[in-house]
ZADO-1210 file (C-alpha; in nm, 4 decimals, padded with zeros to 6 digits):
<atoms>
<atom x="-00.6908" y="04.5275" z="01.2909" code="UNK" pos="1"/>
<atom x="-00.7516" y="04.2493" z="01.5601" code="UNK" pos="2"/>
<atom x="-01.0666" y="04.1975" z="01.7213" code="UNK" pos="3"/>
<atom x="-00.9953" y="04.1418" z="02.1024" code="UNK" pos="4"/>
<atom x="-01.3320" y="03.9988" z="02.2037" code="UNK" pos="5"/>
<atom x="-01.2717" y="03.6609" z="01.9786" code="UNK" pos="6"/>
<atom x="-01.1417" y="03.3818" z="02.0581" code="UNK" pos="7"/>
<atom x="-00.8244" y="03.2522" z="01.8498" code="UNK" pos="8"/>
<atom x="-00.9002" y="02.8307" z="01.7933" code="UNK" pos="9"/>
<atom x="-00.5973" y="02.7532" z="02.0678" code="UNK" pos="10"/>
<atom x="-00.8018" y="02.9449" z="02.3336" code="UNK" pos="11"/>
<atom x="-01.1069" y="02.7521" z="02.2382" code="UNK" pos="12"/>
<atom x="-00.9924" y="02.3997" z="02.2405" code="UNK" pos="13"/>
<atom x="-00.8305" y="02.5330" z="02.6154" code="UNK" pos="14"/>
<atom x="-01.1823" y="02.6128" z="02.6802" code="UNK" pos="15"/>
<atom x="-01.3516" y="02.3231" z="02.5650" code="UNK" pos="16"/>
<atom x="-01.0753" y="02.1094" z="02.7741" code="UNK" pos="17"/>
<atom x="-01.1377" y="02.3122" z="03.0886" code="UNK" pos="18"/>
<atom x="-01.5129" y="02.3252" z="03.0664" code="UNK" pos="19"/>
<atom x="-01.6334" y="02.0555" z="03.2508" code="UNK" pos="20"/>
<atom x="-02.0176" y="01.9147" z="03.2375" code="UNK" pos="21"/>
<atom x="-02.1737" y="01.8627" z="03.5877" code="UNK" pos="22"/>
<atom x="-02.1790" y="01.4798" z="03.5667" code="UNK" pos="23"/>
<atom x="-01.7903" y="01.4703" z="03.4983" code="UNK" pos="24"/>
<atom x="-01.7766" y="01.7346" z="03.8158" code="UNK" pos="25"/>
<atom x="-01.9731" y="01.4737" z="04.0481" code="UNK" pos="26"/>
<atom x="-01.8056" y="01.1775" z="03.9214" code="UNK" pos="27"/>
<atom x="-01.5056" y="01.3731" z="04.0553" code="UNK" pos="28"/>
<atom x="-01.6569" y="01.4503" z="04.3417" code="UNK" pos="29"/>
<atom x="-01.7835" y="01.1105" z="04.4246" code="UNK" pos="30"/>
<atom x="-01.4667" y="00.9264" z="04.3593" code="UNK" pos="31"/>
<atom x="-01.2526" y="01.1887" z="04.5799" code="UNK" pos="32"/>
<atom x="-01.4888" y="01.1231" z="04.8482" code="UNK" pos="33"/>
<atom x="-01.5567" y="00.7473" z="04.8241" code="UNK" pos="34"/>
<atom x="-01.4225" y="00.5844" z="05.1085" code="UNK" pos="35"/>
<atom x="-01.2899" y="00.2688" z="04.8615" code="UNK" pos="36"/>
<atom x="-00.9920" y="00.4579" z="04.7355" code="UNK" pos="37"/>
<atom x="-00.7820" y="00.4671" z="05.1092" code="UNK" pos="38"/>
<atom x="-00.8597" y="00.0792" z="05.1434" code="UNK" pos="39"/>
<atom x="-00.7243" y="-00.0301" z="04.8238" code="UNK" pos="40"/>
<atom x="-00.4095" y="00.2253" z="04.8742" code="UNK" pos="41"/>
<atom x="-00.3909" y="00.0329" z="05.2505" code="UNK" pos="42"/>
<atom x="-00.3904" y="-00.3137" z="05.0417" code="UNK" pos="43"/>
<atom x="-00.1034" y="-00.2208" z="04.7670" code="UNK" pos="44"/>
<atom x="00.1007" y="-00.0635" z="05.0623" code="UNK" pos="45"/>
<atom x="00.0635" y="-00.3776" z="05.2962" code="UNK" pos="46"/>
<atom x="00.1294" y="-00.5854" z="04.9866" code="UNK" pos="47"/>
<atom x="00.4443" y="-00.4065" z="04.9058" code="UNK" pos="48"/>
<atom x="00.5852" y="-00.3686" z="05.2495" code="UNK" pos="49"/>
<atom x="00.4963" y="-00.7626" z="05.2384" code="UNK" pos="50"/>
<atom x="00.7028" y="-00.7749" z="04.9210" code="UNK" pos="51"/>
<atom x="01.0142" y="-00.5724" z="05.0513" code="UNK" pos="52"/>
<atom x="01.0460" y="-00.7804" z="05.3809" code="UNK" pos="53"/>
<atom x="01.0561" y="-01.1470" z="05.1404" code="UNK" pos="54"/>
<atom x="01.3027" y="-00.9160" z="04.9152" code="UNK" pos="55"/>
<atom x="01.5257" y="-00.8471" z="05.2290" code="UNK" pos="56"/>
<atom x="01.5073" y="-01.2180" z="05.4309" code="UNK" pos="57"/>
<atom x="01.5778" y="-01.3885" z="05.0498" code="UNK" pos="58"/>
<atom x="01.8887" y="-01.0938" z="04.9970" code="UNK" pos="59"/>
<atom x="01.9954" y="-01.1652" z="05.4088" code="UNK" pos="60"/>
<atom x="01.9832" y="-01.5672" z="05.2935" code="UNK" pos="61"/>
<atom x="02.2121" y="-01.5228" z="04.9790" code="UNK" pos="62"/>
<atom x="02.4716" y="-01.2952" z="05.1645" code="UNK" pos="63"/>
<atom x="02.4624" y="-01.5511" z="05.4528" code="UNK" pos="64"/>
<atom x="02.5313" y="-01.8762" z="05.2406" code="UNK" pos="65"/>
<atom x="02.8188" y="-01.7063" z="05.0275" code="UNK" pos="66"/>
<atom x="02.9702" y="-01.6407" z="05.3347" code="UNK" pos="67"/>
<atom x="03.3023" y="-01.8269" z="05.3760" code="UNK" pos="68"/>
<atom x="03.2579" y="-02.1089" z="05.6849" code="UNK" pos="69"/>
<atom x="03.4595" y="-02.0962" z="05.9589" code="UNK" pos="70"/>
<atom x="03.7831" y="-02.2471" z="06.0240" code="UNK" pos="71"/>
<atom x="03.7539" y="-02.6097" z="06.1530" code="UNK" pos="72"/>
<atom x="04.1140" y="-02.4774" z="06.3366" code="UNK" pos="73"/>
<atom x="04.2347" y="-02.2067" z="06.5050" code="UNK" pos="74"/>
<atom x="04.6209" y="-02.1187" z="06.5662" code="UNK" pos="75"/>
<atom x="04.7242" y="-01.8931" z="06.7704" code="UNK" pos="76"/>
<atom x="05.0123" y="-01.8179" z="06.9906" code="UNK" pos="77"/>
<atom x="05.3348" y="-01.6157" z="07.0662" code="UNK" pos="78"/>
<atom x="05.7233" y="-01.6739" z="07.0367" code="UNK" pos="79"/>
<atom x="05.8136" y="-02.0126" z="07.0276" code="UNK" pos="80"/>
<atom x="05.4556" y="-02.1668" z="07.1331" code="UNK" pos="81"/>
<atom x="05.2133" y="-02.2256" z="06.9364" code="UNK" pos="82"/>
<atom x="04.8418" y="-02.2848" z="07.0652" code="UNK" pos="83"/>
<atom x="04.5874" y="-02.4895" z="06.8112" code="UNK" pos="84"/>
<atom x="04.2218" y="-02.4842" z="06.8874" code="UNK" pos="85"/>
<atom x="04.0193" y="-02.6734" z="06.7313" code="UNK" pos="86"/>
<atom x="03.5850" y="-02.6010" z="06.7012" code="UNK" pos="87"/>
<atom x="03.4783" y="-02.9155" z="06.9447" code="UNK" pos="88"/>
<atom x="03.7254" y="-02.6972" z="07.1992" code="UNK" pos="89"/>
<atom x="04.0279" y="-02.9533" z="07.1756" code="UNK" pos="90"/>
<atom x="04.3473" y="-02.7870" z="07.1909" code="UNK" pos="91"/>
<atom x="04.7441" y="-02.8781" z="07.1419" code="UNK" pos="92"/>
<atom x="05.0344" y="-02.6745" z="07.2457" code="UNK" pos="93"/>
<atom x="05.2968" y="-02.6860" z="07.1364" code="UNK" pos="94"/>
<atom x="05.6469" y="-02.5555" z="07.1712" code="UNK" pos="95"/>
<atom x="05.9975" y="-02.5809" z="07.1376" code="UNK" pos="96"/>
<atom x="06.0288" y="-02.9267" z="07.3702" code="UNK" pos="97"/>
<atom x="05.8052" y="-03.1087" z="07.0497" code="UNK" pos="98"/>
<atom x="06.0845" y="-03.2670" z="06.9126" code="UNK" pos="99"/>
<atom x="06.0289" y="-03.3864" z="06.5170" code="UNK" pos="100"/>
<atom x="06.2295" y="-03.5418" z="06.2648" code="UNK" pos="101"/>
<atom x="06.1424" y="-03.2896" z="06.0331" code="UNK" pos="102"/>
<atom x="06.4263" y="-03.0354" z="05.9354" code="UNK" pos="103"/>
<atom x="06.1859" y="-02.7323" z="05.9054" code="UNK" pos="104"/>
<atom x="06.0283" y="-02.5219" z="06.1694" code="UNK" pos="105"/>
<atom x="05.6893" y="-02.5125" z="06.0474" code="UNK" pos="106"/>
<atom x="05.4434" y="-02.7654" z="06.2088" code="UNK" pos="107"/>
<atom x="05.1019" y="-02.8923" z="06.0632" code="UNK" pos="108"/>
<atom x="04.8187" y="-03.0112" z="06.2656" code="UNK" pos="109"/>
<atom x="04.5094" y="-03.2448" z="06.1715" code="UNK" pos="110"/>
<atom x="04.2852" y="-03.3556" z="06.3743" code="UNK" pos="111"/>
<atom x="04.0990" y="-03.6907" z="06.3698" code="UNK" pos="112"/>
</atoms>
């Protein structure tokens, strides 16, 4: 026959755990309440935000200088003419009247 009114020894340590003394209840209290707590939560979210914009600028700086440069020329052109721009804005056309000794039809241009 089982005795309803006792307490089995799982039900008493669950007791013990949620019994609380009134100086653990108003340390509680106290720290809830303190007005420390939302300053040093301000501090570790100021420091990370700090953190994630270095994280970002030092990512944006890698991506930028393994980015391929720019070419020093630029050809362009349609048909038979052929338009080479170089960065310092010089430019040579050139077409079918540029006569060369070479046999091919491809042309290269370097500039000095």
């Amino acid at each position: 026959m089982r005795d309803d009114d006792g307490l089995t020894a799982a039900e008493r340590r669950v007791q013990r755990i949620l019994r609380s003394d009134e100086d653990r209840v108003s340390e509680v209290i106290n720290r809830a309440l303190s007005p420390e707590r939302p300053i040093r939560s301000r501090r570790h979210a100021r420091v990370l935000v700090a953190a994630l914009i270095v994280l970002i600028a030092l990512a944006t700086f890698a991506w930028r200088a393994s980015a391929p440069a720019p070419a020093s020329l630029t050809i362009s052109g349609s048909g038979s003419v052929i338009v080479v721009t170089a960065r310092d804005g010089r430019r040579w056309l050139l077409d079918e009247r540029n006569e060369s000794r070479s046999e091919g039809r491809y042309v290269i241009a370097v500039p000095r």
